[in-house]
N, C-alpha and C positions, 0 to 999 in steps of 0.2 A: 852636751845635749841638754837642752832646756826641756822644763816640762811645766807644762799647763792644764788649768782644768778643761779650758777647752778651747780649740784649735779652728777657726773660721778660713773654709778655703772658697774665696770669692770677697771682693771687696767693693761691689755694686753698691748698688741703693739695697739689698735687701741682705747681703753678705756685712756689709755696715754695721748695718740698724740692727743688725743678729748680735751684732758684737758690742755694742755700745748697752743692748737691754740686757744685756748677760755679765757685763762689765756692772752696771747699775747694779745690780746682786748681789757683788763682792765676789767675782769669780776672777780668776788671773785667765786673761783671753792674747789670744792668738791672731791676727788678722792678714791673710796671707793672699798675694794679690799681684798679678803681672805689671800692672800701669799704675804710675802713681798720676791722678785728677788732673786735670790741665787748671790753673789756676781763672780766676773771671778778671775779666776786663768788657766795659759796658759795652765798648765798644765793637767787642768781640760779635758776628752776626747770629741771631735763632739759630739755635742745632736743630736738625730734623725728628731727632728723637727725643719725643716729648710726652708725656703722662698725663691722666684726666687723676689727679691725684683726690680723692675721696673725703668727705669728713673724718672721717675714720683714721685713716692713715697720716691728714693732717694734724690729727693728738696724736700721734704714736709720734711724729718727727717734732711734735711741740715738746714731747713727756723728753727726749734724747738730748734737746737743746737746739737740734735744726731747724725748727723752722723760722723762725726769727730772721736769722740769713738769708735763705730762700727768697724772705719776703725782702729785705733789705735789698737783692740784686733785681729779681723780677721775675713775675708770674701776672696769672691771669685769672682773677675769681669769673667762675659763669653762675649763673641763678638760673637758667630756663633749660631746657631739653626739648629739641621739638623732633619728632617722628613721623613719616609719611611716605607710602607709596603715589597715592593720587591727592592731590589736593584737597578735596571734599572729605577725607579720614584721616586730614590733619591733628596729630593730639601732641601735648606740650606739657610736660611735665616744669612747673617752679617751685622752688624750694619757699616761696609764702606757704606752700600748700600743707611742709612737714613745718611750718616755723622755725625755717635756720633763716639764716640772711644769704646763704648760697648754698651751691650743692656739692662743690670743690672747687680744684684753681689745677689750671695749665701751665706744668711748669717741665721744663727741657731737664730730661734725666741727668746727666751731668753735673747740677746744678744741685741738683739733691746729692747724689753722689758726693759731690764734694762740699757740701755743708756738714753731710755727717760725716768726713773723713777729717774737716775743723775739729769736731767734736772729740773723734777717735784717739785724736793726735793729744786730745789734751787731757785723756783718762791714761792715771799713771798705772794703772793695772791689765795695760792691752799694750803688746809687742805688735807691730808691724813689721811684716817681711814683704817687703817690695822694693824692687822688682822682685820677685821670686815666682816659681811655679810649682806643682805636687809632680814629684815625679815617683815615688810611688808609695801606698799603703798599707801597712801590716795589722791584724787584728788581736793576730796572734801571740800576748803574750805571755812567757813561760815565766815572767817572772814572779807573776801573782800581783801583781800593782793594777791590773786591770786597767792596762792602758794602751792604746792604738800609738803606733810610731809610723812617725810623718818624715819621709826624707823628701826636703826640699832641694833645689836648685844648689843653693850653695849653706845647705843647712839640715839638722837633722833635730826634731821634736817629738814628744809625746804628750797625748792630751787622754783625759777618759772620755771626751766625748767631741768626735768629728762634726761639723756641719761642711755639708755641701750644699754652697749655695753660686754655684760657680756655673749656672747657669746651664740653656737648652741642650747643650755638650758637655756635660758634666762628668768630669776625672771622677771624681769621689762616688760617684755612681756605677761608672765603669769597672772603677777599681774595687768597690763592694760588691760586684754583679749582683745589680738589683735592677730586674728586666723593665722593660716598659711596653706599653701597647699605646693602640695611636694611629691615626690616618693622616694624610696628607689629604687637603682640602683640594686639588686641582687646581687653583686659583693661585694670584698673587695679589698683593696689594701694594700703591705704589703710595712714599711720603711727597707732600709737595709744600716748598715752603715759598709765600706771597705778600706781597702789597695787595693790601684792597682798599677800592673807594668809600667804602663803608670804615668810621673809626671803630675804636674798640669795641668789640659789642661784648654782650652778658650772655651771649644763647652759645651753644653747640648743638647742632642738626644732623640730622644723618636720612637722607632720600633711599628707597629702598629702589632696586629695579631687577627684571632676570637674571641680569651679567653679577647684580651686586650693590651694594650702597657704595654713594657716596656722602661723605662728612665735612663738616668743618668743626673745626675749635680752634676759638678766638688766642692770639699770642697778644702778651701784650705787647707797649708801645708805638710810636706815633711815625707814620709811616710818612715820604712825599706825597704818596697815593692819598693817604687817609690811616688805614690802618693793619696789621697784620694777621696773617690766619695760618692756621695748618690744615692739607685738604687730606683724604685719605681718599686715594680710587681703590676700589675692590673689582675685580676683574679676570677674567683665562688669563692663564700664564703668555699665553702667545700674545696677544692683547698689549698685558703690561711692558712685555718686551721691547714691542714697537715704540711703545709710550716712552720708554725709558730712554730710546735710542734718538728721540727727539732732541732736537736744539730748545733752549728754554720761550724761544717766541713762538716755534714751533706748538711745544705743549701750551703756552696759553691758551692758542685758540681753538684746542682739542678740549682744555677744561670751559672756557666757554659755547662751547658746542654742546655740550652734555652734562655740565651740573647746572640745577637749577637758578631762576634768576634772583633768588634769594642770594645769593651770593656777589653780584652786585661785580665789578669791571676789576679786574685783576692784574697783576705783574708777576711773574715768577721769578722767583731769587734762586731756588736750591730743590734738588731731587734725588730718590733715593727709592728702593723696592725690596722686596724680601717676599720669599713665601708662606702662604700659610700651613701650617703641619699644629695637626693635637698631637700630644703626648702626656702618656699618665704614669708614673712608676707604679711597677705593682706593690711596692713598700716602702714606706717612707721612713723605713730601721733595718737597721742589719749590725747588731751587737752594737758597739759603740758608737755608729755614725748615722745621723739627720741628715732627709734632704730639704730643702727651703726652697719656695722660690719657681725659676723657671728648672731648676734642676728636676722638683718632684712633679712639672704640673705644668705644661704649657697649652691656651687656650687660644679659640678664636679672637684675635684682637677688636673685637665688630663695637661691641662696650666699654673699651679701653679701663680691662680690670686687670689683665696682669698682675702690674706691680702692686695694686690693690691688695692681690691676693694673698702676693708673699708677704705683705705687711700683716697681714692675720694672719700668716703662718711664725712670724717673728712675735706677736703679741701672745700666740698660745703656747708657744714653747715656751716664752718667759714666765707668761701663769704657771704651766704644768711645775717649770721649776723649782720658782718662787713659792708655789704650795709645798711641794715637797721640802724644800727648806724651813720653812716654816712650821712643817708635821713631826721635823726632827727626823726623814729620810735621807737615806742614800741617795739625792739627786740625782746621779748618771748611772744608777740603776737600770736597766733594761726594760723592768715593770714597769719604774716611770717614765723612761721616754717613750715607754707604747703609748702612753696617756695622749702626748700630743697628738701621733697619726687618729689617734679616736675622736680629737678636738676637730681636723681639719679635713680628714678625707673625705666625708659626706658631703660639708661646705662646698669644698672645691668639685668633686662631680657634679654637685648640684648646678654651682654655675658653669661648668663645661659644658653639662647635659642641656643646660635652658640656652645659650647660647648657638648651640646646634641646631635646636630646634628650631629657634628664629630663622638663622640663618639655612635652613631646609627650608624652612615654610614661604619665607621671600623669595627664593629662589626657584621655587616649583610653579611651573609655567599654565597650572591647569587652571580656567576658566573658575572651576566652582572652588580651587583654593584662595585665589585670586579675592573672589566675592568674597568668602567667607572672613580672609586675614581684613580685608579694609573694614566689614561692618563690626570687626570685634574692633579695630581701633576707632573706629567713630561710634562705637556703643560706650568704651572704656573714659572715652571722653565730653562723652553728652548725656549719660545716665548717670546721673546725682550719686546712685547708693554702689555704683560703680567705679564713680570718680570719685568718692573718699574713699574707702574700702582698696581694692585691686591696684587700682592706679598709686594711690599714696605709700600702701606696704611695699608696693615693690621700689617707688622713688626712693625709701626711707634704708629697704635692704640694701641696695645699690649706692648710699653711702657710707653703708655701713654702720647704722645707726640703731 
């Protein structure tokens, strides 16, 4: 039986990044994970799942040693944001306006994944268990060592402190019965991966309508067409069904029929759907074990901040630690890992909560909301002390800055 200070079950992008800022510490970490990354090849085609990865979170994977790689394989810097249900309340948020030179970069999950599992591989004080899976969790120890025991697949550990970051379906949640609340949105959203006539651009947009937005964020590299994008339809379930059941020349001429001509003559490469559903755990501790990630916190995908999120939830738990080490505490203490849910639960509702709202308020069909939501974005963007103010603080929170 091995034993660790602590035990990371999920080896995502934010299951990773958990273990690498914890390893940075001087902690003996754990990293336990069903799939070991597919390795990159250039010529490998865009994965569908892709991240609008934040300033923010691009220092957290710079401070771990990933991002360097990232950049080395490919990603996509954007500077502009542009917003709009009608034209005429067109507003465009660019990153001149906070003084960065961008506002993030688009880069296919995977990709992150497996930069920081280069990383993982190379800290001699983090075990990997993969393939492996948690089959099941004990909190309970009699022995006085105050440590949770891990029986894995084909192995058996103990750590004093659990992280579940093993995502929307999350073991280490189930097995702490620590309940969640949460709606299912009605809707789904479909990924579409494209050639466009347009080359690489700098902007990501997103058109609001009844049914839902549609987006684009620019991928990089150089297409026959011109250049590539990733589109996001939000839509009824029944809706993205049909769409999904489409031939790919089929759905071209369904996304030229309906996203705007911003968007410029298209090819479809690659397709893919999922639903939307919130969920909130009601505690992000229970004795020895964290949750991280999509495990404690899944949102409207509409602002592409997910994995955002869990990168601030990986950055506070390494503070709350890291201070505690530093005060000369018990780390895995209970008092102290309450610290972190105290760091992060307000954050995260907040962005669930505004994220709701948008997506309530575009979507409500009534005439005087309608008016109202277009003259707040054409006030927010043609009123001077509005558009430094309102406009900028939120461009600046939004990446985390």
């Amino acid at each position: 039986m091995e034993h660790f200070d602590c035990v990371v079950i999920g080896g995502g992008m934010v299951g990773a990044a958990s273990a690498l800022t914890l390893a940075q510490l001087g902690l003996k970490v754990a990293l336990v994970e069903k799939f070991t990354p597919q390795a990159f090849s250039a010529e490998q085609p865009l994965d569908l799942r892709v991240s609008a990865i934040s300033l923010a979170s691009q220092n957290l994977l710079n401070q771990v040693g990933a991002w360097q790689q990232v950049k080395q394989w490919r990603s996509c810097p954007y500077k502009r944001l542009g917003v709009w249900e009608y034209e005429s309340a067109y507003t465009e948020f660019n990153a001149d306006d906070i003084e960065q030179s961008h506002l993030g970069h688009i880069v296919e999950n995977r990709l992150i994944q497996l930069a920081l599992w280069q990383q993982v591989t190379a800290m001699s004080n983090i075990h990997t268990y993969c393939p492996e899976s948690l089959l099941s969790l004990n909190q309970d120890d009699d022995s006085g060592n105050n440590r949770a025991t891990l029986t894995l697949t084909n192995s058996v550990v103990t750590a004093k402190l659990v992280i579940g970051a093993d995502g929307a379906q999350s073991k280490v949640r189930q097995m702490s019965a620590i309940g969640m609340t949460g709606w299912d949105y009605q809707q789904s959203a479909m990924l579409i991966n494209v050639e466009t006539s347009m080359c690489q651009q700098d902007i990501t947009w997103q058109k609001f309508s009844p049914t839902g937005p549609v987006a684009f964020l620019p991928l990089p590299g150089q297409s026959p067409l011109g250049g590539y994008a990733s589109l996001v339809w939000y839509h009824q379930r029944d809706e993205i069904t049909r769409l999904a059941s489409l031939s790919n020349s089929q759905l071209q001429q369904e996304v030229l029929k309906c996203f705007p001509a911003q968007l410029g003559d298209i090819k479809v490469l690659a397709k893919g759907d999922f639903s939307l559903t919130r969920r909130h755990a009601n505690t992000y501790q229970h004795k020895r074990v964290l949750l991280l990630g999509d495990a404690a916190h899944t949102i409207n995908p509409m602002a592409g901040q997910g994995v955002n999120l869990g990168f601030k939830d990986v950055l506070a738990l390494q503070h709350v630690i890291a201070e505690a080490i530093g005060n000369g505490e018990a780390w895995h203490d209970e008092a102290v890992l309450a610290r972190y849910e105290k760091m992060r639960r307000k954050d995260n509702l907040l962005m669930m909560s505004t994220m709701d709202a948008l997506y309530a308020s575009f979507s409500h069909p009534s005439p005087l909301i309608k008016a109202a939501r277009n003259l707040a974005l054409l006030a927010v963007n043609k009123v001077p002390v509005l558009n430094s103010t309102i406009k900028n603080k939120a461009l600046a929170y939004a990446c985390g800055l």
